[in-house]
N, C-alpha and C positions, 0 to 999 in steps of 0.2 A: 504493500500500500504506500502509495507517495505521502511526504507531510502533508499536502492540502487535501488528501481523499477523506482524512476524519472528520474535518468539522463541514466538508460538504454532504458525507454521508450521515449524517449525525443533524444536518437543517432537511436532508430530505425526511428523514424517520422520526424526528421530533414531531411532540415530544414522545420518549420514549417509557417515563415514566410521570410518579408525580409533581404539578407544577404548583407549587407556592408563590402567591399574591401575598405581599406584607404590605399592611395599613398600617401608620402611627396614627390614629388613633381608635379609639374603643369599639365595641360593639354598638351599632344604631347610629352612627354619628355619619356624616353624607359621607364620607370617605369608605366607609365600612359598607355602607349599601352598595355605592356606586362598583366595589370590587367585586361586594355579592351576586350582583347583578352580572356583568361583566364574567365574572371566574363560572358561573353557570351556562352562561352560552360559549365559554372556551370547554365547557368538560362535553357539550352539545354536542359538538364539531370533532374533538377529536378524541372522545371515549376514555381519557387518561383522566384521573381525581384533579379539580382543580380544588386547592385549600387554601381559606385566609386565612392570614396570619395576623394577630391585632399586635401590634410590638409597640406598646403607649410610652412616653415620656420622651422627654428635649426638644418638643414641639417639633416630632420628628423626625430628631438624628437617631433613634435607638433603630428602629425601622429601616433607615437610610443607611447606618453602617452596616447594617446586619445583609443586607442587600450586595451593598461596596465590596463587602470583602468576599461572597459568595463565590461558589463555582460558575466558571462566567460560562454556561450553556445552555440558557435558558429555561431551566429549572424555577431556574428564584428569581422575583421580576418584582419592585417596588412599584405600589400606586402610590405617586410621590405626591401632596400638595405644595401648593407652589411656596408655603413659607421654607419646609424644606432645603428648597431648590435655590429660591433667588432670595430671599430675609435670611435665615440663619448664619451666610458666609459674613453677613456684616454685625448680626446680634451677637455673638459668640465670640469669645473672645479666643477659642482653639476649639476648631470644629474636629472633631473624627475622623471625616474623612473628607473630600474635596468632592462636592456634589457634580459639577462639571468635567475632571477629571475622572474623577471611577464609577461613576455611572454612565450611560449610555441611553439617550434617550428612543422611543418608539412611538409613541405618541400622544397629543396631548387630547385626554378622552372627554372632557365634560368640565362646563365653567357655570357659575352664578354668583348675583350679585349678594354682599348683605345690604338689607333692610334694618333702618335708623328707629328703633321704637321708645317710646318714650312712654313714664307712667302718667296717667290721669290728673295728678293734683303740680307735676308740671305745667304751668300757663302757657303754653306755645300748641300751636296749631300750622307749624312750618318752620324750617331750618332759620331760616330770619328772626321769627320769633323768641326760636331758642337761643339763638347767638346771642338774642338781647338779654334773654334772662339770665345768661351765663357772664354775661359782661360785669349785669349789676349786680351777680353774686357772687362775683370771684371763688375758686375753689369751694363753693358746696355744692355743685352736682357733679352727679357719679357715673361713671359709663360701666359696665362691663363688660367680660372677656371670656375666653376661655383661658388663657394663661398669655404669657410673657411672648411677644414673638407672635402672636395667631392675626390672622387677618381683620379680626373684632378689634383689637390691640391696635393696630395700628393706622387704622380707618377713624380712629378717636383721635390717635395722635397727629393723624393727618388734619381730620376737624380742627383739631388743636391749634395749629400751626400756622390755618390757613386762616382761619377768623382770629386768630391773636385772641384763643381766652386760656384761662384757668377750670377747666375739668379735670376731675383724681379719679383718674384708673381704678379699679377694682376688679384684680382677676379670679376665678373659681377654677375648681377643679371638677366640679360638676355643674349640670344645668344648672342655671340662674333666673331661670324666664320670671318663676315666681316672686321672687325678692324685684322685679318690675312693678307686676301686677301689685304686690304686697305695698309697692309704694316704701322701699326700703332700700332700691338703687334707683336715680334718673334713669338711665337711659342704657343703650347697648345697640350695637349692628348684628345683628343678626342672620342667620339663613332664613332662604325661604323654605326650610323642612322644620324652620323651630315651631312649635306650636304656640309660641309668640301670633303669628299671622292672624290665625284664626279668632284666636281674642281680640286681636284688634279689630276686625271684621265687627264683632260685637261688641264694640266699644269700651271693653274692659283692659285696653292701653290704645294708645298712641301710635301710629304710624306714618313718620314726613317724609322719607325719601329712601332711594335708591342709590348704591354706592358704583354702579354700573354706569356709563357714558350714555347707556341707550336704557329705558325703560322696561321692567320687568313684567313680560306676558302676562302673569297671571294677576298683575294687580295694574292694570294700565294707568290708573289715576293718580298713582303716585309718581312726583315727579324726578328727577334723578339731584343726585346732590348740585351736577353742573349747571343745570336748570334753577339750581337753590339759590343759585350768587355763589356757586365754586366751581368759577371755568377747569374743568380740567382732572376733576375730582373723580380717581380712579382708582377702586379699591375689587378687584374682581377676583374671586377665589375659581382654582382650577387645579384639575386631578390629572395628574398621569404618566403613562405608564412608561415604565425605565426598567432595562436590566444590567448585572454588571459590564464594568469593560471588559474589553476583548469578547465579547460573548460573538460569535463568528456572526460576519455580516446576514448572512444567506437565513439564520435563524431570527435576525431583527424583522428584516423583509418579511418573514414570512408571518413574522407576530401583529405587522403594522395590520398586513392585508385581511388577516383574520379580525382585530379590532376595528378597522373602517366598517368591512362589510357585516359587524354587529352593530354598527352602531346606525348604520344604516335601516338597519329590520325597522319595521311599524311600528313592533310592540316593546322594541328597545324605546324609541323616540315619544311615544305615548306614556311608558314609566319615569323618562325625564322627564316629559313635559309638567304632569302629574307633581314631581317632586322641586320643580320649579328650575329644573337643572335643563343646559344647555348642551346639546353635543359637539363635539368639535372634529376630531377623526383628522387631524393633518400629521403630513410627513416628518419624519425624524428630521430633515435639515431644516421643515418648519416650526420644529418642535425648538429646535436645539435656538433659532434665530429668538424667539419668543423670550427663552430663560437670556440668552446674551443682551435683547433691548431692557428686562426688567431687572437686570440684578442693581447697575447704575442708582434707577429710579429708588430702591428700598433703599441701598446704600445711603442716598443723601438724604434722607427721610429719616433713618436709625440713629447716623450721625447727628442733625439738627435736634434730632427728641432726645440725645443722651445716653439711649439707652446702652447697657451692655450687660450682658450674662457669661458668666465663668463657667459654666456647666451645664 
């Protein structure tokens, strides 16, 4: 057998056994569906177990190294979120492992935006609003998170930045929706899978904007933050799929064409559409251009907010 017959013969018969999906974070969280979903129509197609793997904590590098350092054969393939990918290199003050280097992108599978909610005895009824009330109460409202680094996180401190006020963070390690509704934190960005939405729907919180450039399908009346009085305000959360380096080109290829043509299916597009998630399905050197225009962007954003984390 010549050196290049193994890993061409090894992208024609892949996979050959079974494939692990690792998620940083939890079970129920859009990252964990979107894999669920996803790792079920790969086990369709090719009859081998597809398994996820929830690998939680460092607003996932635990996931992202465990990936990196993997057997690069397409076995073990990270569904990356983008703090991951493009925020962590600049949060961190010694990352694990180098997201652009040892990992290898395949494609970037599904985006949405967060949604700004705010509780009820908040007096604002629009991003303008709140700006004012935040003006004239300097540091007492509260935003929440899901921790240090997450796109809730940093969509505050964008808010923060861009209207020059004083709002104090508050991250959890679990849901938070209720300490909203409870009227115990202001505010938070949220997904549209939080069950946040639906309350708002019934009036029992707030809902002013969208952190997305373009308006969110399933609530069209709300307006986006850029529409708020924040040209430019872009906070868009997106998943996807990576596996280690070197993993042989011919096995990327053929991972990409299997994820387009799922995400393409009806009943794929109709369970995003449902969970308010977008599909996307572009090539590895579309993939890879996307993480190169965003890492800059967080970088001067992490820098300006101060932030930084040791571990």
């Amino acid at each position: 057998m010549s050196v290049t017959a193994g890993p061409v013969a090894l992208a024609l018969d892949y996979p050959v056994h079974t494939v692990r999906i690792v998620v940083g974070f939890g079970p129920g969280t859009s990252a964990d569906i979107v894999a669920r979903l996803l790792g079920d129509k790969l086990f369709q197609a090719w009859g081998k177990p597809v398994v996820i793997e929830n690998a939680v904590g460092a607003n996932g590098n635990i996931a992202g190294e465990r990936v990196a350092r993997a057997e690069p054969d397409g076995h073990t393939l990270l569904l990356a979120a983008n703090p991951v990918i493009v925020i962590n290199p600049s949060l961190y003050e010694k990352m694990p492992f180098d997201p652009v280097r040892d990992l290898v992108p395949i494609s970037q599978v599904c985006a949405y935006a967060n949604i700004l909610i705010v509780n009820n005895d908040v007096p604002a009824k629009n991003v303008q609003e709140l700006v004012a009330v935040a003006r004239a109460r300097p540091g007492t409202l509260t935003y929440g998170s899901s921790g240090f680094g997450s796109t809730q996180h940093l969509a505050g401190e964008l808010l923060k930045s861009m209207a020059k006020v004083d709002i104090l963070h508050v991250p959890y390690r679990s849901a938070f929706g209720q300490e909203i509704v409870a009227g115990r934190l202001s505010m938070a960005f949220v997904p549209p899978t939080s069950a946040l939405l639906p309350l708002a729907r019934d009036g029992k919180v707030r809902a002013l904007a969208v952190t997305s450039l373009e308006r969110y399908a399933g609530a069209p009346d709300l307006p986006t933050m850029a529409e708020s009085g924040f040209p430019g305000f872009d906070v868009t959360v997106w998943f996807g799929l990576m596996a280690p380096a070197r993993t042989p080109p011919a096995i990327i290829e053929k991972l990409h064409r299997e994820t387009v043509r799922i995400l393409a299916m009806p009943e794929m597009r109709k369970r995003f559409d449902d969970l308010g998630i977008k599909p996307i399905g572009n090539s590895p050197a579309e993939f890879a251009a996307a993480v190169d225009g965003e890492i800059p962007k967080w970088a001067s954003l992490v820098r300006g907010s101060g932030i930084k984390l040791l571990d």
